[in-house]
N, C-alpha and C positions, 0 to 999 in steps of 0.2 A: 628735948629741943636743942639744945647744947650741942648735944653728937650729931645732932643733922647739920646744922651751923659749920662742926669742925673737920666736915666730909669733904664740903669744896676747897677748904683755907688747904687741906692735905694733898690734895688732888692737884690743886695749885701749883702749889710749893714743889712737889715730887715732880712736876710736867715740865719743869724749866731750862730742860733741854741740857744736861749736867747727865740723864744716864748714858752708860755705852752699853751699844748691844752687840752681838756677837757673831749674827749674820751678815754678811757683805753686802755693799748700800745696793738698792735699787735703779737701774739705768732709769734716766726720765727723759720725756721730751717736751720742753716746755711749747706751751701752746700761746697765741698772741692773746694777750688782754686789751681790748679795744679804751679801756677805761686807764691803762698807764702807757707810756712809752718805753718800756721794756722790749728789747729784741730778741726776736724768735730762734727758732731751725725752722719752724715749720709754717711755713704763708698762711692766712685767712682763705680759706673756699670762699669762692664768690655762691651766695646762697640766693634759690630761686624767689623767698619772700623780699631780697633787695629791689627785684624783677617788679615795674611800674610801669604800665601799656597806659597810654592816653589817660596820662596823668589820675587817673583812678582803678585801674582793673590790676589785680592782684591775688595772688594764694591769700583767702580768706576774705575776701571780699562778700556781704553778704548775698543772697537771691534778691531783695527787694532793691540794692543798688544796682544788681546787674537789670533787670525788671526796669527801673528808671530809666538808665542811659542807654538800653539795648530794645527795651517793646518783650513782647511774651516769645519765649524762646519756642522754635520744634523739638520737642523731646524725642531723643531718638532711641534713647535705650535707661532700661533700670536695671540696674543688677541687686543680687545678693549682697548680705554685711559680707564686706572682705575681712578675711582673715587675718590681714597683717595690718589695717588701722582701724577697723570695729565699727568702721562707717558705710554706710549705707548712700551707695553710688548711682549717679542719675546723670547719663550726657545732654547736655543742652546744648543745640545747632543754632547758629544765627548766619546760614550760607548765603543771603545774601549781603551780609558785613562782614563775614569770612572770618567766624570767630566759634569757636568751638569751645564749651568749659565742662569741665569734670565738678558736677556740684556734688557736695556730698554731705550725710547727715547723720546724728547720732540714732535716728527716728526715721524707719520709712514711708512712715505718712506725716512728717514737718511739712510741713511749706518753708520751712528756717533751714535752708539750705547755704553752705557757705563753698568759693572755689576750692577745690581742690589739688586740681592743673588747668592749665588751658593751650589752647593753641590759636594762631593767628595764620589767616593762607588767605590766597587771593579771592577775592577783590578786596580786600583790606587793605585800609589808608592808615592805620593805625601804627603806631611809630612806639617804639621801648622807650626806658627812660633815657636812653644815650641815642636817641633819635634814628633807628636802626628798623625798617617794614619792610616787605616785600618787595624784591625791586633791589633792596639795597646790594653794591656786589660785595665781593670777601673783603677785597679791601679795606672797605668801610667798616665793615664788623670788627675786622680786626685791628683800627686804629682806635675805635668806641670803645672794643672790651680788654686791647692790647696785655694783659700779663694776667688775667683773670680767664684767657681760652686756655683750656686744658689740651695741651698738645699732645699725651698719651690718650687721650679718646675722641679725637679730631680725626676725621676724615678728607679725602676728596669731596664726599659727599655731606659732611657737615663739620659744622665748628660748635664744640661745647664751651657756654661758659658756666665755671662752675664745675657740675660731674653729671653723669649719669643717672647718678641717685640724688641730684637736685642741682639746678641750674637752667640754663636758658642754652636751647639745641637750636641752631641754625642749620635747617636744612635748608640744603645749595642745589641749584640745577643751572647748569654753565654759567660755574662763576658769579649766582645772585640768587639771593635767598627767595625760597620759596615756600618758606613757612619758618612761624617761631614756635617752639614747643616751650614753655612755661611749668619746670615743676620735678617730678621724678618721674624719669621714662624706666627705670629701672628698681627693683628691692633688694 
């Protein structure tokens, strides 16, 4: 018992940063810690889970809340387990509240379905967390998401916030959104 005891006192002692090693240090890039005020190189992605449509609809929101505040969805489509998240995909339409969500499940016969993405197009009165729906023009988006639109995957035709592979897509049609895309449009 002794020698187990004097395994981590050794381990300890040797770790305290006293060796030199002989390979050349490692380039790093520190990443932001939301939990200290330490400065970065590298900005926080604005990520699609920050992403809050009428104060409750969200990636990960369950079926039974959407089911609450929406009524029984028309299911338009089921797919196969995707390959690249192991879950098992089912589109839910709500075109006349102009809300479309990608539910998705470990189980393809749950009813425990949670969002996966979603999108918001007209007739929708439904507003993001920065008060941004259909209707709204660029301007607007871009003074609500200002330093969080990803200018290297921005278009004429739309405004990312966020990225590709997770964020909030603003598709534009002269100059005023005509849909939100909610989530990863891209793997």
């Amino acid at each position: 018992m002794k020698k187990l005891l004097l395994i981590p006192a050794i381990l300890a002692f040797s770790c305290n940063g006293t060796v030199k090693h002989d390979a050349p240090p490692v380039e790093t890039t520190k990443i932001q810690n939301r939990d200290t005020t330490e400065t970065t190189e590298m900005p926080e992605l604005y990520e699609p889970g920050d992403e809050v449509v009428d104060k409750w609809l969200m990636i990960g929101t369950p079926s039974a809340t959407v089911i609450e505040k929406l009524g029984k969805p028309v299911v338009v489509e089921t797919g196969e387990m995707s390959e690249v998240s192991g879950m098992y995909p089912e589109v839910w339409d709500f075109p006349d509240k102009g809300i479309r969500l990608a539910m998705e499940s470990e189980d393809p016969k749950s009813a425990d379905k949670i969002v996966g993405d979603f999108s918001v197009y007209g007739p929708s009165a439904s507003k993001t967390s920065r008060n941004i729906g259909v209707g709204s023009s660029r301007k607007e988006v871009k003074q609500a998401y200002g330093t969080d639109i990803n200018k290297d995957e921005s278009s004429d035709e739309s405004l990312v916030a966020g990225s590709i592979y997770g964020g909030v897509i603003f598709t534009m049609d002269n100059d005023k959104v005509s849909e939100i895309f909610v989530g990863a449009a891209a793997e």
